[in-house]
C-alpha positions in Angstrom: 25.0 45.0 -19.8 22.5 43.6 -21.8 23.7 39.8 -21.0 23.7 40.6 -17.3 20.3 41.7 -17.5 19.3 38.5 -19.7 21.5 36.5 -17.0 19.8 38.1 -13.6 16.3 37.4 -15.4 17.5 34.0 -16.2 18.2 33.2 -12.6 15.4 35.0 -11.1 13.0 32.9 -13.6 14.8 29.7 -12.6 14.3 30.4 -8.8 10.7 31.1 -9.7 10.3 28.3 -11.2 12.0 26.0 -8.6 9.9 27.9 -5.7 6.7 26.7 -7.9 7.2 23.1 -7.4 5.7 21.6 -4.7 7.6 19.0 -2.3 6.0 16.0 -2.8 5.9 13.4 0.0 4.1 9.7 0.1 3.9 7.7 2.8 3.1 4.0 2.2 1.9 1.5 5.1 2.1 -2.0 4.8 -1.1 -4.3 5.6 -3.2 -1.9 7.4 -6.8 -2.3 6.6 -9.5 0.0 5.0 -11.0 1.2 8.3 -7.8 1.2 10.8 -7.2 4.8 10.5 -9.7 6.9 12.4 -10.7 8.8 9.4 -12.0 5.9 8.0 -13.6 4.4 11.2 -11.1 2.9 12.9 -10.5 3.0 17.1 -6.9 3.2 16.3 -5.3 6.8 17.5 -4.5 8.6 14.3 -4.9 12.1 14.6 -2.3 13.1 12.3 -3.4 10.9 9.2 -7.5 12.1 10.2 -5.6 16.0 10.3 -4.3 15.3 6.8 -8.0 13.9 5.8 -9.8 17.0 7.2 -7.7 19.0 5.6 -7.2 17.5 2.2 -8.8 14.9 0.0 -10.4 11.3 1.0 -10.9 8.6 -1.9 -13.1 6.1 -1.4 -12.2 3.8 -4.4 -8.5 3.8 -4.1 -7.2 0.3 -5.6 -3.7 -1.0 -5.5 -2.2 -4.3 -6.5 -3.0 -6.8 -3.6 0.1 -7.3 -2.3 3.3 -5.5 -1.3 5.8 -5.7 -3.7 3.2 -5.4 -6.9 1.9 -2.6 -5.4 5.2 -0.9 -4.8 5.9 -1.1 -8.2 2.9 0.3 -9.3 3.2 2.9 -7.1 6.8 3.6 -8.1 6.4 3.0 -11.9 2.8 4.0 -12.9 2.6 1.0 -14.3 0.6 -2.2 -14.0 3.0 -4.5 -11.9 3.5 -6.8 -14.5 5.1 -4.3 -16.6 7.2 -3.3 -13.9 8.7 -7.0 -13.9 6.6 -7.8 -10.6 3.9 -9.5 -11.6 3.4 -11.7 -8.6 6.4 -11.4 -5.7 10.2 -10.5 -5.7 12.6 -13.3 -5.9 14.5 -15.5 -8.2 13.8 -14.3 -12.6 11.3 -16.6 -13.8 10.9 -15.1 -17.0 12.5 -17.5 -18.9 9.6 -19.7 -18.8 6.7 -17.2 -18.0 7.5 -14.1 -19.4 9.3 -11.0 -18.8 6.3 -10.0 -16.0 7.8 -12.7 -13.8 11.5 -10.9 -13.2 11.0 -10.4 -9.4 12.8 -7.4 -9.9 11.8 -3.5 -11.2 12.7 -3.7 -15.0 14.7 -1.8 -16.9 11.6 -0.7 -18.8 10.4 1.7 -16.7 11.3 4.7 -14.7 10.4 5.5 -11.0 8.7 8.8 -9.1 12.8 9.5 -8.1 14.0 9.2 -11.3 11.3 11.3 -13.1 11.7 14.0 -10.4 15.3 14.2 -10.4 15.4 14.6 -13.7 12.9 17.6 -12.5 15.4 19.1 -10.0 13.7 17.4 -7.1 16.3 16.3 -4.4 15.6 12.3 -3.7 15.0 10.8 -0.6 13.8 6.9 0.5 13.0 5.6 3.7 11.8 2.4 4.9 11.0 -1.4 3.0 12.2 -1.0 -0.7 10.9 -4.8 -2.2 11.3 -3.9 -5.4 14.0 -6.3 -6.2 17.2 -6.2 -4.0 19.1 -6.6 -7.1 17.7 -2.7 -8.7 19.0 -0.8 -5.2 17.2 2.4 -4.4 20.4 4.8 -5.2 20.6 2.9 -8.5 16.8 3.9 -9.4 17.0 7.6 -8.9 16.9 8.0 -4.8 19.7 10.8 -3.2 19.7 9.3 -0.2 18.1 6.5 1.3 17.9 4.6 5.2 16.1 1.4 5.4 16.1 -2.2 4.1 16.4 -3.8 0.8 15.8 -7.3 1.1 12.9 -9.4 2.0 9.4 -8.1 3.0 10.1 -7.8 6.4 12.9 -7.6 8.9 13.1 -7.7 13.1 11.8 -4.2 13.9 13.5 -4.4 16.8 17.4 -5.5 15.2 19.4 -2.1 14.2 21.5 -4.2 11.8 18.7 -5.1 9.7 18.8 -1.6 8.3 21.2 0.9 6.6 22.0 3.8 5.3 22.3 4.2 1.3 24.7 5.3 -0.4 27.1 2.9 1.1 29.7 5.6 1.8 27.2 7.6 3.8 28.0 8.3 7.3 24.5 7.7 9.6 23.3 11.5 11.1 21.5 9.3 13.4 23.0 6.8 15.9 21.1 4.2 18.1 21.7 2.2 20.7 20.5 -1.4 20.0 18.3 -1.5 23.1 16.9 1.7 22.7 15.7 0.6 18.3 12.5 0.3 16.9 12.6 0.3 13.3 9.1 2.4 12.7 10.6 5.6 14.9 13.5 5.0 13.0 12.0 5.7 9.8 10.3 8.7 11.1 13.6 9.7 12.7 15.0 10.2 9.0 12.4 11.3 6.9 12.4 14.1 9.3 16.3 14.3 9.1 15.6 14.3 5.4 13.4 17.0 5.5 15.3 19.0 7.3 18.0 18.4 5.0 16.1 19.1 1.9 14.8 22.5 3.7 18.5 23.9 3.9 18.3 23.3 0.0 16.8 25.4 -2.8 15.3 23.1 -4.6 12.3 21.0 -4.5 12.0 17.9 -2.8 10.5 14.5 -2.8 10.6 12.0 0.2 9.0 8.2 0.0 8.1 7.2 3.2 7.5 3.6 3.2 6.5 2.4 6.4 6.6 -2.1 7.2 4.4 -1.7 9.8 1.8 -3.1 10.5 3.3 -5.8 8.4 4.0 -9.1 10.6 6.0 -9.3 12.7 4.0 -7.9 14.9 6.6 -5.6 17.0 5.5 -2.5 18.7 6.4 -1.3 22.0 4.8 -2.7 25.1 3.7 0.4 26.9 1.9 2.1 23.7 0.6 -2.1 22.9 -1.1 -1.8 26.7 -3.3 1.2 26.0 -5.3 -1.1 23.6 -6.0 -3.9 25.5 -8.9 -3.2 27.2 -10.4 -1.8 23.3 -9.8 -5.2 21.7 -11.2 -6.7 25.0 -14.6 -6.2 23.2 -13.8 -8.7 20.5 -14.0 -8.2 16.6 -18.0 -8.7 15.9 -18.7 -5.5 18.4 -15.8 -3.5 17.2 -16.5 -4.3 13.3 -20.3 -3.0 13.9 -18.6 0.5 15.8 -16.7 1.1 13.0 -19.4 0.9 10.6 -21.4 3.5 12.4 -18.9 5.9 12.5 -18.4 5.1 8.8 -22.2 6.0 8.3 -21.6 9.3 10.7 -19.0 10.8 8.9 -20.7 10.4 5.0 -18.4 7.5 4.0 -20.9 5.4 3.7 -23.8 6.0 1.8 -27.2 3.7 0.8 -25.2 1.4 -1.6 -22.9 0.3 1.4 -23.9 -2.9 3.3 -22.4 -4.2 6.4 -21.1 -7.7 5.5 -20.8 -11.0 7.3 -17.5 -11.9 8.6 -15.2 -13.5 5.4 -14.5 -16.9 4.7 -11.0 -18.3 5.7 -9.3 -19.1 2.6 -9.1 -22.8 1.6 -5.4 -24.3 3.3 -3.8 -26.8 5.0 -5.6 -27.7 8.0 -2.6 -26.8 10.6 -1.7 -23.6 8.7 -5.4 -22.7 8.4 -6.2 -23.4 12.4 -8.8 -25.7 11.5 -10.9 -23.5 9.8 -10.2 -24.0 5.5 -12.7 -22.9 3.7 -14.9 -22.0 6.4 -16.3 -18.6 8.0 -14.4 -17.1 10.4 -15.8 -17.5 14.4 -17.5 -15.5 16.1 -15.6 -13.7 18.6 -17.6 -15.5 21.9 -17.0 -18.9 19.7 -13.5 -18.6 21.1 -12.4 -20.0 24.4 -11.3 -17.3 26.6 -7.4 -18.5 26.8 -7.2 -18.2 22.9 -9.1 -14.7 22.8 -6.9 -13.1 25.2 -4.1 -13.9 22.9 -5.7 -12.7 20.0 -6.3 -9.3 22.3 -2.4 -9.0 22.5 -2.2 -9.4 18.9 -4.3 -7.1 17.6 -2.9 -4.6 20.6 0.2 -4.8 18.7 -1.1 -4.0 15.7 -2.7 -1.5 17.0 0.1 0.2 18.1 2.5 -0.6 15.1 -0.4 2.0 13.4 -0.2 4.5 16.4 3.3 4.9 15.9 3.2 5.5 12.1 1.1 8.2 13.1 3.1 9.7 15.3 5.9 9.7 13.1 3.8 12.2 10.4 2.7 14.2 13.4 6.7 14.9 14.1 7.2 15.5 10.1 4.3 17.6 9.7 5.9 19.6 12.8 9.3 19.8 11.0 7.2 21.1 7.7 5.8 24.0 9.4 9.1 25.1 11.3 10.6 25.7 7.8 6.8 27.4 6.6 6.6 24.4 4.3 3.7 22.4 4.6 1.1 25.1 2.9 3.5 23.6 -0.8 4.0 20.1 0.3 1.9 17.4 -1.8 1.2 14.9 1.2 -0.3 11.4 0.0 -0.9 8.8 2.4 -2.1 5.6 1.9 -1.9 1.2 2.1 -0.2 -1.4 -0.1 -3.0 -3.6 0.1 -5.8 -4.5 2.8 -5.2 -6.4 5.7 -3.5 -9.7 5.7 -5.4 -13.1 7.4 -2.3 -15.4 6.6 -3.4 -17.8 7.2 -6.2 -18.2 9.3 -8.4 -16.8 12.8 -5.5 -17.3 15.5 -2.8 -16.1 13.2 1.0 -17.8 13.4 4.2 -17.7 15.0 7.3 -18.1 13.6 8.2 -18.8 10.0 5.3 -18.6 8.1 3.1 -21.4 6.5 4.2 -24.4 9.1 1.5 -24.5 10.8 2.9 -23.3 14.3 0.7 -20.8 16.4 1.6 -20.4 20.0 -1.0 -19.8 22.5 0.7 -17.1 25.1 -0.8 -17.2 28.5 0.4 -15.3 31.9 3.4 -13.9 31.8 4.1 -14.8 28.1 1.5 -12.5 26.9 3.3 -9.4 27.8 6.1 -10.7 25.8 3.9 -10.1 22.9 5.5 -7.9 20.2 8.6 -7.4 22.1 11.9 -8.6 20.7 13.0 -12.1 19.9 9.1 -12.6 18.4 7.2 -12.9 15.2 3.7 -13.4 15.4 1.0 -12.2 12.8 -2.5 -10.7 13.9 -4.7 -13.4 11.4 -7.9 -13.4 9.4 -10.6 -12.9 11.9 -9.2 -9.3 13.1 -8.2 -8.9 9.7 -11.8 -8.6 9.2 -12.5 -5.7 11.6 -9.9 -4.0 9.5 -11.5 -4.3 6.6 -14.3 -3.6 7.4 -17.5 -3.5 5.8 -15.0 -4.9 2.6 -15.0 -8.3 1.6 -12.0 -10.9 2.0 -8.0 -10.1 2.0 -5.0 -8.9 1.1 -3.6 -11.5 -1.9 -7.0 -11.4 -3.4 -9.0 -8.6 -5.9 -12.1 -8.3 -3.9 -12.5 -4.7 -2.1 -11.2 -6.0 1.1 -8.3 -6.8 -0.5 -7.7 -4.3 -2.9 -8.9 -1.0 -2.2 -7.0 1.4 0.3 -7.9 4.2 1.9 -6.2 7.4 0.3 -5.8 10.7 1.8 -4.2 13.9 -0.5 -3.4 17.1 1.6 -1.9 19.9 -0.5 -3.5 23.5 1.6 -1.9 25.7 -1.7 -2.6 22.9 -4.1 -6.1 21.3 -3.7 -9.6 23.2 -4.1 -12.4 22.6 -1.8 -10.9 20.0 0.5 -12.4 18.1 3.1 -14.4 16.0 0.9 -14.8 12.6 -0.2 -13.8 11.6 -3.7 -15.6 8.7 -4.9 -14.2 7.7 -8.3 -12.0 4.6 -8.7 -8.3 5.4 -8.9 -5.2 3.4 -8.6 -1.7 3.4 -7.5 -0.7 4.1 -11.0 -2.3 7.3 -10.8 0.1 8.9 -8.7 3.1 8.7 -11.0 1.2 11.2 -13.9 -0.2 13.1 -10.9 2.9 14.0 -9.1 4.6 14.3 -12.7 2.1 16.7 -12.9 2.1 19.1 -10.3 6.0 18.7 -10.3 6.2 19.8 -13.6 8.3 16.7 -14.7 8.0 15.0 -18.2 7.7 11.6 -17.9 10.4 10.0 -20.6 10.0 7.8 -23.5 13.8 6.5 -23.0 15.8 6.9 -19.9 19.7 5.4 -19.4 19.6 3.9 -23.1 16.2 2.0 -22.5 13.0 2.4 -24.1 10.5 3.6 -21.7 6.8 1.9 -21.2 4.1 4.3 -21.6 2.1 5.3 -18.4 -0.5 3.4 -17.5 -2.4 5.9 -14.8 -4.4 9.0 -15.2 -3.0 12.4 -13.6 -5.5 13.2 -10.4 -4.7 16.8 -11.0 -8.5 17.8 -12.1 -9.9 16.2 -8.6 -7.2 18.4 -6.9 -8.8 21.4 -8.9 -12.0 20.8 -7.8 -13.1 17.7 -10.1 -15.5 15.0 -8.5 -14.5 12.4 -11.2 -12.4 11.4 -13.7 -13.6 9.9 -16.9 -14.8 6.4 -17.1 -11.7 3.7 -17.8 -10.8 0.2 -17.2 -8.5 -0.9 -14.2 -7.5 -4.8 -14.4 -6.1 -6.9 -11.7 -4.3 -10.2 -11.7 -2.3 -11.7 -8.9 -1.8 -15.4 -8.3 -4.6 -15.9 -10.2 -7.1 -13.7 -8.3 -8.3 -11.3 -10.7 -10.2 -8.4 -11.8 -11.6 -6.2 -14.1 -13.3 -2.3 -13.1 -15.1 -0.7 -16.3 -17.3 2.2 -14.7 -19.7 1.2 -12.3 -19.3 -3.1 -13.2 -16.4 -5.1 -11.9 -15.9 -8.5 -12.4 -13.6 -10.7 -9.9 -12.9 -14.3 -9.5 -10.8 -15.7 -6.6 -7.6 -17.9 -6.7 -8.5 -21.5 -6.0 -8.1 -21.0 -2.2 -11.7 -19.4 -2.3 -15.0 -20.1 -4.4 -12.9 -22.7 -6.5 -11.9 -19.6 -8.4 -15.5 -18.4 -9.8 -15.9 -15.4 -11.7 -18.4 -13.2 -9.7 -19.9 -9.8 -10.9 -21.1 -7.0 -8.7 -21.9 -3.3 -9.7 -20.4 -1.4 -7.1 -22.4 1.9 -7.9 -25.6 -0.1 -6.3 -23.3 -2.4 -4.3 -20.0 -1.4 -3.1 -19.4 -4.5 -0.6 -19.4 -6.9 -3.7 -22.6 -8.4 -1.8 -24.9 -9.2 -4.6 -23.3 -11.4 -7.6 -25.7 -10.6 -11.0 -23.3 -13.0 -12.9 -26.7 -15.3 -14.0 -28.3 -11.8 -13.8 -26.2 -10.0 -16.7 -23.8 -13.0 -18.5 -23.5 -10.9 -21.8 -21.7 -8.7 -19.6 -20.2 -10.8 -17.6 -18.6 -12.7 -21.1 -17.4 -8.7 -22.4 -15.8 -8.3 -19.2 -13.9 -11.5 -19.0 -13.5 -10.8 -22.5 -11.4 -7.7 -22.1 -9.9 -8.6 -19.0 -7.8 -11.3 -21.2 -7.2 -9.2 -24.1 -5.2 -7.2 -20.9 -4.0 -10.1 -19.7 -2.2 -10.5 -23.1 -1.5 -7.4 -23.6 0.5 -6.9 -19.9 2.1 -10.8 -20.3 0.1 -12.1 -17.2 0.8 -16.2 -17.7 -0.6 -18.2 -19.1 -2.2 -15.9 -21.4 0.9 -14.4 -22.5 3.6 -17.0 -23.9 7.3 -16.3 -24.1 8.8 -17.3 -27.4 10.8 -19.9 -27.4 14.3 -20.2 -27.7 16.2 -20.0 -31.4 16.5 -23.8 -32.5 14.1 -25.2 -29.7 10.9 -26.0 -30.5 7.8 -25.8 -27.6 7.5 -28.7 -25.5 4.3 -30.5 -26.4 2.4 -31.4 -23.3 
């Protein structure tokens, strides 16, 4: 009798416990902007996302790694990107000469949010653009079940066959008819079908949702693409100084904010550039009329790419309240990186970085984002997206950077519907979600010897916190790099801007990095880029870090 009783409390503690855990669920975008969602002042129709900010928690200072796949991985890993193998960009293993950073692949080293949680008891589920490494495949690195794509940063949203359902022996619960695809409704389709899934379960679950759009190409469907014309009809320099006011109206901005001039285009080729390198990006009645009604269709498409992400959570947040879920669901939305200008004001066609852009006129212009095409939106819209941020995605200045970040958690989170000001990163989220989940991140997982985290948990913000304590965040990609120590960050671009300068800004008094005080404070300045290499090292960013040499082969001297 007695072990009955011990068994029955056994079970009923265990179901307690598993009731306790919140589903967790992230959605990633790819490329959009620090102002595109309406939350954050954009025109673009997101009343899901601005439902989730209302309701939940809006950081200001949310940085990420500058690029997609980095980001990914720091996002996945709680790591820093370079010791998550992905220093720089997927691809071929480069680490024989630069270090084990430079895999192009998620390492061994480290664990991701699917395998921590399913070590936890959460059920796994991935949807959308792994680029991670197609070689480490998402039911290898802890996901249940997965639907999307694994290779490349992009793929035809329009092509059904770019896409799959993982594990390979999985029959698809949802069929399409080629004519009838688009890759961003897909994904929605089946983190919903996931959802409802996991609901018919008893344990917890975690879905990543990670969206292409509005990653080039720009695809979207024509009718929703229509709707925006006549908006981006106005041109960028009137829609950038909109945004800003509703930025100031809704307490985002506050006195240290400044409205900036439009960004430089980064130093390039001429072609691939459109004849502006290194110059400041025209005003939008500088642009002959032909060329500006393209650049409408683009950034229409964009637009929409956005819209239809948002619809997407408005159907899952639909789905979570049919099953009386969405009170216990950790929601966390956010960007890879800011918006991308490759590679200059008028954007390109085709392959990328040959110089082709393709003015449509007449009839071609409703073509625009339909299948069969690839164009990319380019740096002067770009700007409006970033908006009142400095520069790009591919480089560590805010505009490039920093994300907007929304966390909704109605049973979870204390005093929402506020703004959260202090710096955090995408390598927060793996000790946060740990966190709340009640999952232990590992010291050693499949026979390898686990990295420590990097991040800091966000739980005491979701308890009612304003800030964390004071660290240091560093940044490296390509060369573009960065270092955040409180209020003082110092950043230098690549040599496709400012021949690569070190700049300082303190973004307590300046938040659009507007005022360099490098001559100002150089004894900080010199501490600064003083520990930013001692990281550098320490994380094996080349060429600070050098891999030994093989046994019997000396260096070669240069």
């Amino acid at each position: 009798v007695k072990f009955h009783i011990f068994l029955s409390a056994l079970l009923t503690w265990a179901t307690l416990s598993l009731e306790a855990k919140p589903n967790v669920i992230v959605i990633l975008v790819d490329d959009m902007g620090y102002s595109d969602a309406g939350a954050f002042g954009g025109e673009v129709r997101t009343p899901n996302v601005d439902r989730l900010a209302k309701g939940g928690l809006r950081f200001t200072q949310n940085y990420n790694s500058a690029r997609c796949c980095p980001s990914r991985a720091s996002l996945l890993t709680g790591l820093y990107s370079h010791q998550a193998g992905i220093a720089n960009f997927t691809g071929g293993d480069r680490s024989a000469k630069k270090g084990p950073a430079y895999r192009g692949r998620l390492s061994k080293q480290c664990v991701t949010l699917a395998e921590a949680l399913k070590a936890a008891g959460y059920n796994t589920y991935g949807v959308g653009k792994w680029h991670v490494g197609h070689q480490e495949s998402p039911e290898t690195r802890g996901f249940d079940e997965y639907y999307g794509y694994t290779r490349g940063y992009s793929a035809n949203q329009w092509d059904l066959n770019s896409y799959r359902r993982l594990p390979a022996d999985r029959k698809p619960e949802i069929e399409y008819k080629p004519e009838n695809f688009y890759a961003t409704d897909a994904f929605s389709d089946y983190a919903v079908e996931f959802v409802k899934q996991a609901q018919g379960k008893k344990e917890p679950f975690f879905l990543y949702l990670a969206h292409s759009s509005p990653h080039f190409p720009l695809q979207a469907p024509a009718k929703t693409r229509d709707t925006y014309l006549e908006i981006y009809r106005r041109g960028w320099d009137v829609l950038r100084k909109e945004r800003y006011e509703r930025q100031k109206k809704s307490g985002l901005v506050t006195k240290s904010w400044q409205f900036t001039e439009l960004s430089d285009v980064p130093t390039d080729r001429e072609d691939i550039a459109n004849g502006f390198p290194g110059k400041q990006n025209p005003a939008w009645k500088e642009v002959a009329a032909d060329r500006r009604e393209d650049l409408v269709y683009r950034m229409a498409t964009f637009a929409a790419m956005v819209d239809h992400v948002d619809q997407g959570i408005g159907r899952i947040l639909r789905q979570l309240e049919k099953g009386d879920d969405l009170g216990d669901t950790l929601i966390l939305f956010t960007s890879d990186n800011g918006a991308c200008y490759e590679w200059g004001p008028f954007g390109f066609d085709g392959r990328s970085r040959t110089g082709k852009t393709t003015l449509h006129k007449g009839n071609d212009l409703k073509k625009v984002g339909g299948p069969g095409t690839h164009h990319s939106v380019g740096s002067a819209w770009s700007c409006l997206s970033n908006t009142p941020m400095r520069m790009y995605k591919h480089f560590n200045f805010e505009g490039g950077q920093c994300s907007p970040m929304v966390a909704h958690w109605p049973k979870g989170i204390k005093n929402p519907d506020r703004w959260v000001r202090t710096p955090i990163h995408l390598i927060d989220l793996m000790p946060t979600i740990c966190s709340v989940a009640g999952a232990e991140y590992p010291e050693t997982f499949a026979g390898n010897k686990i990295q420590p985290v990097e991040g800091t948990s966000l739980q005491s913000i979701f308890d009612g916190g304003a800030a964390l304590p004071e660290r240091v965040l560093c940044f490296d990609h390509f060369g573009s790099s960065a270092i955040r120590r409180g209020d003082w960050k110092l950043v230098r671009s690549n040599s496709r801007y400012n021949n690569g300068a070190w700049e300082l800004y303190n973004i307590a008094q300046d938040r659009c990095e507007t005022n360099d005080l490098m001559k100002s404070f150089p004894d900080k300045a010199k501490k600064l880029q003083k520990e930013w290499t001692d990281w550098a090292v320490r994380v094996k960013v080349s060429p600070y870090f050098k891999p030994a040499s093989p046994k019997g082969k000396a260096p070669k001297k240069k």
